[in-house]
C-alpha positions as CSV (number, residue, x, y, z in Angstrom):
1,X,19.3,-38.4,-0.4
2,X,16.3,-36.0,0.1
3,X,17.4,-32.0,0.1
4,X,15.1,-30.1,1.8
5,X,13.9,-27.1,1.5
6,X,15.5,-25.6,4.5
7,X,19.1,-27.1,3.7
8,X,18.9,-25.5,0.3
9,X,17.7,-22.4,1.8
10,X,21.1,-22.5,3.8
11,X,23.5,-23.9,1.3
12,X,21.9,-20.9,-1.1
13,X,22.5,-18.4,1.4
14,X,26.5,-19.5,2.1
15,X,26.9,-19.6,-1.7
16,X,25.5,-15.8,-1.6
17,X,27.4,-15.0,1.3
18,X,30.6,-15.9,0.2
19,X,29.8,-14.9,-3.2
20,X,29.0,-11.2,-2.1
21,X,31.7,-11.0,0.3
22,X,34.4,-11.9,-2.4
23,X,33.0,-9.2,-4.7
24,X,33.2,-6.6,-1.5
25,X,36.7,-7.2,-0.8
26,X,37.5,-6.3,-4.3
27,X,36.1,-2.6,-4.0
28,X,38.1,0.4,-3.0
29,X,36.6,2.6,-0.6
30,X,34.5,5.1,-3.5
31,X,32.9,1.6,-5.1
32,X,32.1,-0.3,-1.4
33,X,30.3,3.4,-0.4
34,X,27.8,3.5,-4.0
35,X,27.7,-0.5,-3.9
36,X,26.2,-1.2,-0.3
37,X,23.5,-0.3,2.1
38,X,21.9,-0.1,5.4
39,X,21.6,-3.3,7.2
40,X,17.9,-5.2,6.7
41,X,15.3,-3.5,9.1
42,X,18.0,-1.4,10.8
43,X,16.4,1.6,10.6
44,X,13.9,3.1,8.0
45,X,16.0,5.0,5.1
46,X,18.0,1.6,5.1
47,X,14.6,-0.4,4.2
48,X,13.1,2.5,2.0
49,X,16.3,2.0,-0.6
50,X,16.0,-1.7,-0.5
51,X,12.6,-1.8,-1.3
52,X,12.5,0.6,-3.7
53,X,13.1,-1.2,-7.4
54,X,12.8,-0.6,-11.0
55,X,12.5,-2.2,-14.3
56,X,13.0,0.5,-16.4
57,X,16.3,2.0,-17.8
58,X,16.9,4.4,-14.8
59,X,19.4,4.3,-11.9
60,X,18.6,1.1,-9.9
61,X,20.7,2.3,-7.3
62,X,23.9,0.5,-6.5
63,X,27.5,0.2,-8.2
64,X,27.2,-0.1,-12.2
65,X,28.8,-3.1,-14.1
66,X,30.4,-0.3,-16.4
67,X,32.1,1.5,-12.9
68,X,33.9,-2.3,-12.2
69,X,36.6,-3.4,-13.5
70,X,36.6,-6.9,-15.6
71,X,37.8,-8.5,-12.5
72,X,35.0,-6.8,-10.6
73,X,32.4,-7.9,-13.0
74,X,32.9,-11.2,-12.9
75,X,32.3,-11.4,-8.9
76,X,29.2,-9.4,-9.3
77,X,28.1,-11.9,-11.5
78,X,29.1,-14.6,-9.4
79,X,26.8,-13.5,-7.0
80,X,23.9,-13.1,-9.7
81,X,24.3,-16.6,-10.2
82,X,24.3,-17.9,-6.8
83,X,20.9,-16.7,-6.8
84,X,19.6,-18.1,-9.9
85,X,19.1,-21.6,-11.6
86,X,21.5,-22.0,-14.9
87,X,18.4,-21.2,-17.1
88,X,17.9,-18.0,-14.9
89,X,21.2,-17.1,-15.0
90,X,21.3,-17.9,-19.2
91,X,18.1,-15.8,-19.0
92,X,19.4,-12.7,-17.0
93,X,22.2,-12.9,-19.0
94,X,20.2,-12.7,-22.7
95,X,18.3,-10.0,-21.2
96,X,21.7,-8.0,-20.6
97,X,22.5,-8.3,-24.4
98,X,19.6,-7.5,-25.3
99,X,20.2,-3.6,-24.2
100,X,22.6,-4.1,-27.8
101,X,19.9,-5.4,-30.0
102,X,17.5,-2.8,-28.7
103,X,20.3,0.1,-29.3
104,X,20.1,-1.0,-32.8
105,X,16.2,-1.6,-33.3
106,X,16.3,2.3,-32.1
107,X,18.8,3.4,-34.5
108,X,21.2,3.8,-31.6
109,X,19.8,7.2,-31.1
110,X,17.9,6.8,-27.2
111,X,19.9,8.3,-24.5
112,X,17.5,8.3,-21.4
113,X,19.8,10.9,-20.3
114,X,22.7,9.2,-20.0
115,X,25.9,9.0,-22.8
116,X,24.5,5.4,-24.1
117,X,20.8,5.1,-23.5
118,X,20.8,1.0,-24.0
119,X,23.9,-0.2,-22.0
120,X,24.6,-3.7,-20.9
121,X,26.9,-1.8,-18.5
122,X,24.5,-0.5,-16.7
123,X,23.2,-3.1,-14.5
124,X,23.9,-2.2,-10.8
125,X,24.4,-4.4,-8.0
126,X,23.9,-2.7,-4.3
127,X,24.8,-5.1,-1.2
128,X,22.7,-4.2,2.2
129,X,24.2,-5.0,5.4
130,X,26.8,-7.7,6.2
131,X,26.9,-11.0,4.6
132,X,27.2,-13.5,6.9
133,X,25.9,-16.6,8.7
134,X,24.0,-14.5,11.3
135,X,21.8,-11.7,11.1
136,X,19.9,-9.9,8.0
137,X,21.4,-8.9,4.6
138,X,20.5,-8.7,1.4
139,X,21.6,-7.9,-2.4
140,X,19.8,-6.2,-5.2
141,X,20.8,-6.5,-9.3
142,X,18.9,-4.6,-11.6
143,X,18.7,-2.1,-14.7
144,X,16.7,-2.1,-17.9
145,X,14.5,-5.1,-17.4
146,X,16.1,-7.5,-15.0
147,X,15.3,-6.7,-11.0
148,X,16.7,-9.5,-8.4
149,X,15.8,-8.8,-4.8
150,X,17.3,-11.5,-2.2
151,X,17.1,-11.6,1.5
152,X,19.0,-13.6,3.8
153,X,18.4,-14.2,7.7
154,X,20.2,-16.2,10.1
155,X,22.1,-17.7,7.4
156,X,19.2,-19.0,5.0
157,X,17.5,-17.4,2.2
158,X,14.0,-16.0,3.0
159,X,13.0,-14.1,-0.2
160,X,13.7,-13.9,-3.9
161,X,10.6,-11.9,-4.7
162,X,10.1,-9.3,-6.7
163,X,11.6,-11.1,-9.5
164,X,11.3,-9.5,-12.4
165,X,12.4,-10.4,-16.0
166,X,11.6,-8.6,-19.3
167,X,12.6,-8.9,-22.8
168,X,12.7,-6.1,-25.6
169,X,12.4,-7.2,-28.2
170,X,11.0,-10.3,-27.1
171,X,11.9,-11.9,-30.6
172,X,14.9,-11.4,-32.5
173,X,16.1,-13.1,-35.6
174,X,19.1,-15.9,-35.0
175,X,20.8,-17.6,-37.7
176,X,18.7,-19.9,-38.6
177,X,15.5,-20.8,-38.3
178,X,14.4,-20.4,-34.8
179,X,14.7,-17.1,-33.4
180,X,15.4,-15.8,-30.2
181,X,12.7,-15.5,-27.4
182,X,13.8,-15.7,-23.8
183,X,10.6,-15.2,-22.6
184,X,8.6,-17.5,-25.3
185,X,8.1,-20.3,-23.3
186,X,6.3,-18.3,-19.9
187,X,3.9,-17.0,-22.9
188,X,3.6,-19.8,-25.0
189,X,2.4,-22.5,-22.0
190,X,0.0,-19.5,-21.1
191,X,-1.4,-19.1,-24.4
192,X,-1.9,-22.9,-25.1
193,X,-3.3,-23.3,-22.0
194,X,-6.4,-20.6,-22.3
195,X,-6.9,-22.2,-25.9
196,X,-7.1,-25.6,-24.5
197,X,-10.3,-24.6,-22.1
198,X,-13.5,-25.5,-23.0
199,X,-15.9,-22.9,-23.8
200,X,-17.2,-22.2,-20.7
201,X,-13.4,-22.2,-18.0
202,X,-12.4,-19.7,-21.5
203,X,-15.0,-17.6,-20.6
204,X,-14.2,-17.5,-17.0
205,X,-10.4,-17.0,-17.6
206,X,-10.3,-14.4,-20.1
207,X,-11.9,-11.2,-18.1
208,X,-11.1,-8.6,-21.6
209,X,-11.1,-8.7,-24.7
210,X,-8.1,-6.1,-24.7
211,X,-4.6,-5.8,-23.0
212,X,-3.6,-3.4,-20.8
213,X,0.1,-1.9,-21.5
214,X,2.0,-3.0,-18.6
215,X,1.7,-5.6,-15.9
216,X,-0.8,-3.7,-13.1
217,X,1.2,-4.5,-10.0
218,X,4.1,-2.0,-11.4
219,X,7.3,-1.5,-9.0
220,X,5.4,-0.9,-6.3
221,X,7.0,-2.0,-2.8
222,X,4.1,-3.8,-1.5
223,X,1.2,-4.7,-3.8
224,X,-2.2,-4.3,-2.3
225,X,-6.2,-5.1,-3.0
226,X,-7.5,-2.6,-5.6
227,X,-4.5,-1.6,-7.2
228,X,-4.8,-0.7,-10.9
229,X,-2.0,-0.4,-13.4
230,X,0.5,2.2,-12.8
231,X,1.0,4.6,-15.6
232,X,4.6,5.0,-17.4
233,X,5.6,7.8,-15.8
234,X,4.8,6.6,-12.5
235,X,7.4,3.5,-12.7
236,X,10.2,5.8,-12.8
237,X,9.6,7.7,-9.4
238,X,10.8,11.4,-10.5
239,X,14.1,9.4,-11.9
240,X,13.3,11.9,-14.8
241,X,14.9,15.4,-14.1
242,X,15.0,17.0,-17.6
243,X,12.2,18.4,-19.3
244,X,12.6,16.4,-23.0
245,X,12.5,13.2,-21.4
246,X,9.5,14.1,-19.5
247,X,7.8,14.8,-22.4
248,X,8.9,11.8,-24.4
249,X,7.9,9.9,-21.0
250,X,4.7,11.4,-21.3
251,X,4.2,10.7,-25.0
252,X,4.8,7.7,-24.8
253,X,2.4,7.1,-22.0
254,X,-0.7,8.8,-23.7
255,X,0.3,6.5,-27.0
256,X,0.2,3.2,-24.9
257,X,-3.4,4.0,-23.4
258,X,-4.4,4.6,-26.7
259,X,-3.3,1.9,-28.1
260,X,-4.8,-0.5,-25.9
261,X,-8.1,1.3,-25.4
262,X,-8.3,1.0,-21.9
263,X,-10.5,3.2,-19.6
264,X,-11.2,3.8,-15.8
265,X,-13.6,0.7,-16.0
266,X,-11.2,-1.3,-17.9
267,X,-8.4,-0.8,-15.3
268,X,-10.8,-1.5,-12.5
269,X,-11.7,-5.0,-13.9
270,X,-8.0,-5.9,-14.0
271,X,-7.3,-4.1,-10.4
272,X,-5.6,-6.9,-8.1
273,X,-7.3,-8.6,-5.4
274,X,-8.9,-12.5,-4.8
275,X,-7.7,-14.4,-7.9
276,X,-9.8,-13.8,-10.9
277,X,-10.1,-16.3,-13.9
278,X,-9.9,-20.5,-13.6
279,X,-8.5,-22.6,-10.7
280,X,-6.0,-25.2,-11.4
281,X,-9.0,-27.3,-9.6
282,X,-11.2,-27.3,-12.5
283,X,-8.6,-28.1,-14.7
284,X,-8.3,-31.5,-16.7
285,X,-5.3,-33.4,-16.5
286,X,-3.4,-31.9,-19.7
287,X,-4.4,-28.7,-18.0
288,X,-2.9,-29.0,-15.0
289,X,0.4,-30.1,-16.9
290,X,0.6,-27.0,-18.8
291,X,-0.5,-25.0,-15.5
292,X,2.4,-27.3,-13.7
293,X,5.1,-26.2,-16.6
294,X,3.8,-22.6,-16.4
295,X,4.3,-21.9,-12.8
296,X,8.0,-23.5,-13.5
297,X,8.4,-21.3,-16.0
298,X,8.6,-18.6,-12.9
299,X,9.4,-20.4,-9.8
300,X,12.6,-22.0,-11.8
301,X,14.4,-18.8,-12.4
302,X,16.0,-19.8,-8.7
303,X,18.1,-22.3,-7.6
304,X,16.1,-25.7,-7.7
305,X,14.8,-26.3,-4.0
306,X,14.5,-22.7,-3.1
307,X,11.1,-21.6,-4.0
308,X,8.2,-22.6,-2.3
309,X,5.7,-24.5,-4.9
310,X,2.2,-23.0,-4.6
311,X,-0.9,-25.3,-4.3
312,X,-2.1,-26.2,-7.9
313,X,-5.4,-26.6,-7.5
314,X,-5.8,-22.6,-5.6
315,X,-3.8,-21.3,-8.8
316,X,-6.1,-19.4,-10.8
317,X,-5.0,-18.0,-14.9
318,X,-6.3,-15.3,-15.7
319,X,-5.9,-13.3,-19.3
320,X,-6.9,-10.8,-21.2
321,X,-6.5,-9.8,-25.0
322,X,-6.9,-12.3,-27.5
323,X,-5.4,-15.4,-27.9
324,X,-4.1,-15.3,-30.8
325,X,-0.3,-15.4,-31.3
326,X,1.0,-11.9,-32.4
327,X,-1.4,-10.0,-30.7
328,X,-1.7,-7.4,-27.1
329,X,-2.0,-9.9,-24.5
330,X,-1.5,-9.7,-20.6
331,X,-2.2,-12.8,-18.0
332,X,-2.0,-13.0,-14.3
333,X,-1.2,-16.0,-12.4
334,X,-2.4,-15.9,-8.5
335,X,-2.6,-18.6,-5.3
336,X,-2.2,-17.5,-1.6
337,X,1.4,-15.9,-1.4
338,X,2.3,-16.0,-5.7
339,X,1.4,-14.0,-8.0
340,X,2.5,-13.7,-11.5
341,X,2.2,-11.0,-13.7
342,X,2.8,-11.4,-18.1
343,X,2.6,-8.6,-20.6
344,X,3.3,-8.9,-24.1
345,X,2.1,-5.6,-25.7
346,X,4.1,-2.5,-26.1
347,X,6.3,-1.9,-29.7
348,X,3.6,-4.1,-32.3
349,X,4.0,-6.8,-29.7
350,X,7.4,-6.8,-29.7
351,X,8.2,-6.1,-25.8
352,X,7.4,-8.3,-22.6
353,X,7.2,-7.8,-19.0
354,X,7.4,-10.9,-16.1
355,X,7.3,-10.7,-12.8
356,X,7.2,-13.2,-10.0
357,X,6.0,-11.8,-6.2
358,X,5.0,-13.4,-3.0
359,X,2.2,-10.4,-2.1
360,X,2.6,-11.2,1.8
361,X,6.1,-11.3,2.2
362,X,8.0,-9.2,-0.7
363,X,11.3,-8.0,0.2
364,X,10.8,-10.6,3.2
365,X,8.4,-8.3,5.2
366,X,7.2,-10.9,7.1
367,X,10.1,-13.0,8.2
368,X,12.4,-9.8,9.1
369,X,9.5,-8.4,11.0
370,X,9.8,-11.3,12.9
371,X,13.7,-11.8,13.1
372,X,13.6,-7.7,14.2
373,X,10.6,-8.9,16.8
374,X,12.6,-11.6,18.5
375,X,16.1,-9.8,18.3
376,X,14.8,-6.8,20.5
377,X,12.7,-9.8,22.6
378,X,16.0,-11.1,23.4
């Protein structure tokens, strides 16, 4: 039997609904008030707090993991995984851990302004609106690297975008040989794929010779032609309120630029818009498979069924660094209503950044514009 799109869109959203409703029940009245919000396109501060995200280690907004009991924690996470594949989940999950690894690589001495500055605990989860078969809700899970943002109307799922996944360090030792890298495979199809063009598509897809130090649509809400990269200080929205860590925001921020030797013209070739680099079109048929495995890379983090596959041949690659392993690299994947955005660059190469958006319809902009349009027609 066939599953379409729209039944898994629906079977999704029940899984979420009941999933999110079975984590609300178990709040008392302190944890339901921090772990909800305004209801989907209700009115405007309700929307400004659901579209505001982060991927840094700030408040996300929402009820912590850490402020749940075990009980608790394992319904948020219930819901987490309702809205991911198993590899997502396993993903989102490493990610999580990872805040341990990186508390060590630091000497355990960060603090971000809070009594453990890498904490697996703080991951929050903020519910907005009523879950339910009718209507608009949504849920948001997000801290240090991991941002979810899920919007259901009428009982089926209408966005998963932004989606963003990042991994510091992005390798770690295991036992053994291999190590651990749970983003290596969204870089390594990239990478082998630029190699693999022939002079001429290479020269096309990579637009600089040099990285910038983050992905250039940032957190922004809504993502926009001409945008250029957003500097450090700017993903954290004021989140910062004592003066050391503004200063070692800041630091930080002038050592990145330096580092990748960007300036004003540089971020202006990189500044979103129409898709830059080499279609899938002019692609050869090894090509296309390691485009084909590269957009699944992204479009697989959610339940299979649930995303909406963009058209090969209009998805352009785009990179820029060099291509060889272990060095700054960044590369942007983009087709009518996808873009994809990969940074590996930040602590000796050590540190990546993901994200998956739809630029029309983020958040859902489109469809609850349209729900809210026909609700007031009615």
């Amino acid at each position: 039997m066939v599953v379409t799109a729209d039944e898994t869109a629906r079977t999704t959203a029940t899984q979420m609904a009941q999933a999110a409703a079975h984590w609300l029940e178990s709040l008392d009245p302190e944890q339901r008030r921090i772990g909800t919000g305004g209801t989907p396109g209700s009115d405007a501060e309700a929307d400004r707090e659901r579209l505001r995200w982060y991927y840094t280690p700030t408040d996300h907004g929402g009820l912590t993991l850490g402020a749940m009991r075990p009980a608790q924690q394992s319904l948020a996470m219930q819901l987490v995984s309702s809205g991911l594949s198993h590899a997502g989940y396993v993903t989102v999950s490493t990610v999580l851990g990872l805040e341990n690894v990186l508390d060590r690589v630091e000497g355990f001495s960060v603090d971000w302004g809070h009594e453990r500055g890498r904490d697996p605990q703080r991951y929050y989860l903020r519910v907005f609106g009523e879950p339910g078969p009718s209507g608009a809700w949504a849920w948001r899970f997000g801290g240090h690297h991991v941002s979810l943002n899920n919007l259901v109307v009428d009982g089926a799922v209408v966005s998963t975008t932004p989606c963003f996944l990042g991994a510091d360090p992005a390798t770690s030792p295991l036992l053994g040989p291999a190590p651990l890298r749970p983003l290596g495979g969204a870089e390594d199809l990239a990478r082998e794929l630029v190699r693999s063009l022939p002079a001429d598509l290479a020269a096309e897809a990579v637009l600089l010779d040099r990285a910038p130090a983050d992905i250039i649509g940032g957190n922004r809400s809504r993502i926009a032609t001409g945008d250029t990269m957003i500097q450090l200080p700017g993903l954290w929205r004021g989140r910062l309120r004592e003066p050391r860590l503004v200063e070692r925001l800041d630091a930080m921020n002038e050592t990145a630029e330096k580092d990748s030797g960007f300036d004003e013209t540089d971020h202006q070739t990189l500044a979103l818009g129409a898709p830059r680099g080499v279609p899938g079109a002019a692609l050869d048929p090894a090509g296309r498979e390691l485009l084909s495995a590269l957009v699944s890379a992204y479009v697989d983090r959610v339940p299979a069924g649930l995303a909406v596959w963009p058209d090969l041949d209009d998805v352009h690659i785009a990179w820029a660094g060099p291509t060889r392993p272990g060095e700054p690299h960044y590369y942007r994947l983009q087709a009518p209503r996808f873009l994809v955005e990969y940074d590996n660059t930040q602590r000796q190469v050590n540190h990546a950044h993901s994200v998956w958006r739809d630029p029309e319809s983020d958040f859902g902009h489109d469809v609850l514009a349209a729900h809210r349009d026909a609700f007031h027609a009615g």
